[in-house]
C-alpha positions, -999 to 999 in steps of 0.1 A, spaced: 895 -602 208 894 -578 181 863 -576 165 848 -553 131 810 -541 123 793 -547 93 805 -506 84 840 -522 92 846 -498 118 876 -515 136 875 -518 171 905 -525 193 893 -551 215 859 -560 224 848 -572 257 815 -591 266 794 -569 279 765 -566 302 744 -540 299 716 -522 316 695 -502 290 669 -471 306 646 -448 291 614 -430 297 586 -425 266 561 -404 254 528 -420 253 523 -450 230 499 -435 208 502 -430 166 538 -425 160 554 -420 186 542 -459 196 558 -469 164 590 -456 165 593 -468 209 582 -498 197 610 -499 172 635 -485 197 626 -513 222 628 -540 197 663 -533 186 674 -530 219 658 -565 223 675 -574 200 714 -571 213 733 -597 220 739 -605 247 706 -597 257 706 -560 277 685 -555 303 658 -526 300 642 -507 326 613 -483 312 603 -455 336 570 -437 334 531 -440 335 520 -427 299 495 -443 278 510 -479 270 543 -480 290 528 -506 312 511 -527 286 548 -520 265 570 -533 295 543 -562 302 545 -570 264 582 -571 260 593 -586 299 611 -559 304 609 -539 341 585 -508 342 593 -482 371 562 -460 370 569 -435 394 595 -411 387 601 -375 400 594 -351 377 602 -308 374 578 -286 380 566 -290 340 566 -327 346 594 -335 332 609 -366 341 645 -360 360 672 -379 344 687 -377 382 663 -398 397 661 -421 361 702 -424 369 696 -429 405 671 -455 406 688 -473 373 722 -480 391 702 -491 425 680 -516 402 708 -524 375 719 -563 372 748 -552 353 775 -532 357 774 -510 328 745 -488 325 730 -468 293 704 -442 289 692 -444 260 664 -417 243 630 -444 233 634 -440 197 668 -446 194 676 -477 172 705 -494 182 720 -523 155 743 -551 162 778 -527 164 765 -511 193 776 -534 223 813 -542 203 814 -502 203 810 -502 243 829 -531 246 858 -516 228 861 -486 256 892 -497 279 892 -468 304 868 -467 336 848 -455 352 837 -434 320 812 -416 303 805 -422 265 785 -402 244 768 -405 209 757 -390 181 725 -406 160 715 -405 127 679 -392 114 657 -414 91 620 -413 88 608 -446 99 569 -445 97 561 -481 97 569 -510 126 600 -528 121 598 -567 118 624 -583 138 611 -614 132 632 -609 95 671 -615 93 675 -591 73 659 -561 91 688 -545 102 704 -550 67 673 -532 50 674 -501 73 707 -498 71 704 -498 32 677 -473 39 696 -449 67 724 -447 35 696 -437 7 680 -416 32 698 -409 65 715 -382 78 741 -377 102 728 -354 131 748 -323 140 766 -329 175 748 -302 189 714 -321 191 696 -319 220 698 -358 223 
């Protein structure tokens, strides 16, 4: 059924989806907890609910994933920098996945309420889709718990936001 977002953005059709959300994180410590914790809560916040697989062992991932009921994979092979490998993250996600459709998302990425219409509205598979995210300062925790959260940061991302050039490393 066709469907619009609150940026009336038109889609052409949109499709329930079922969605498998990933990610690794930096340590939950000062900021960087804040604005994971944020990520995570939007993406908690989709409907219909997405699941989420966390990968990683820094500070707070477990506690996070315990917190939230989502799935924590700790172990996750890593370069010789220790950087996790998206290849394994990839891997393992489609092996655990309970949906078909899977996302990897960076941790402090917020997603709003257009984001599974958007997905929803891709007709050709298999398929590969790619975005580009908006920058705004978000120092304090975001309370879901309001109805109107996503309304106030979007009122805020206009003030404030900018588009991010397409070359970002994200």
């Amino acid at each position: 059924k066709p469907g619009k977002t609150s940026n009336n953005t038109c889609f052409k059709s949109v499709n329930f989806i079922m969605l498998t959300i990933f990610s690794t994180s930096k340590p939950f410590t000062g900021h960087n907890a804040v604005i994971q914790l944020n990520a995570i809560g939007s993406w908690l916040k989709l409907r219909p609910r997405c699941e989420i697989i966390l990968f990683g062992d820094d500070k707070g991932t477990l506690e996070v994933a315990q917190e939230f009921g989502i799935i924590h994979v700790p172990d996750i092979a890593c370069n010789e920098h220790g950087t996790p490998l998206l290849s394994d993250m990839f891997r393992t996600a489609s092996e655990m996945a309970s949906f078909p459709i899977l996302c990897y998302v960076n941790a402090d990425i917020i997603l709003l309420s257009d984001f599974l219409p958007a997905i929803g509205s891709i007709d050709r598979k298999p398929y590969l889709a790619i975005g580009q995210r908006w920058d705004l300062n978000v120092d304090e925790r975001l309370n879901f718990n309001k109805q109107d959260w996503e309304v106030s940061l979007r009122r805020n991302l206009a003030i404030s936001g900018k588009l991010h050039a397409v070359t970002g490393i994200d």
